[in-house]
N, C-alpha and C positions, 0 to 999 in steps of 0.2 A: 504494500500500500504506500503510495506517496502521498503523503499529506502536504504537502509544497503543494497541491493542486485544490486544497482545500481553501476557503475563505478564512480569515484570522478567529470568525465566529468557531468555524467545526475545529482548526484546532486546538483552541484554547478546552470547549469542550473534550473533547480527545483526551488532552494530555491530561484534564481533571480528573478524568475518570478509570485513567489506567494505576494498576497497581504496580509503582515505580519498584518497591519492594523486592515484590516476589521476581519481578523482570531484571533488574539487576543482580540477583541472586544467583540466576541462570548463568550468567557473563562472572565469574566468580567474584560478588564482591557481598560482604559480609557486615557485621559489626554499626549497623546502623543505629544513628543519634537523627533525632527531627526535632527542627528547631516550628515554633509556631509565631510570628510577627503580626501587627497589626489586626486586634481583634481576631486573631485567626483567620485571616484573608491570604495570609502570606507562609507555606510551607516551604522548610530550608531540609534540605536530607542529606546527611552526612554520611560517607560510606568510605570502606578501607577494599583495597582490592587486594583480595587474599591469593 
């Protein structure tokens, strides 16, 4: 899927709703800290690549 062909609407949606987590988990990266900013509008995710 390329979302470069998407409007800034579907990707902002997209990328809210995918689980960064478990998807970076696959790519070996572990040890995750998530930071939350601005009444929780704003997620930060810290990862170590193991």
């Amino acid at each position: 899927m390329n979302i470069g062909s998407f409007g800034l609407y579907k990707r902002f949606i997209n990328s809210a709703i995918c689980d960064w987590k478990s998807l970076l988990s696959g790519y070996g990266f572990g040890g995750f800290n998530e930071h939350q900013y601005l009444k929780n509008y704003i997620r930060l995710l810290q990862s170590v690549k193991l």
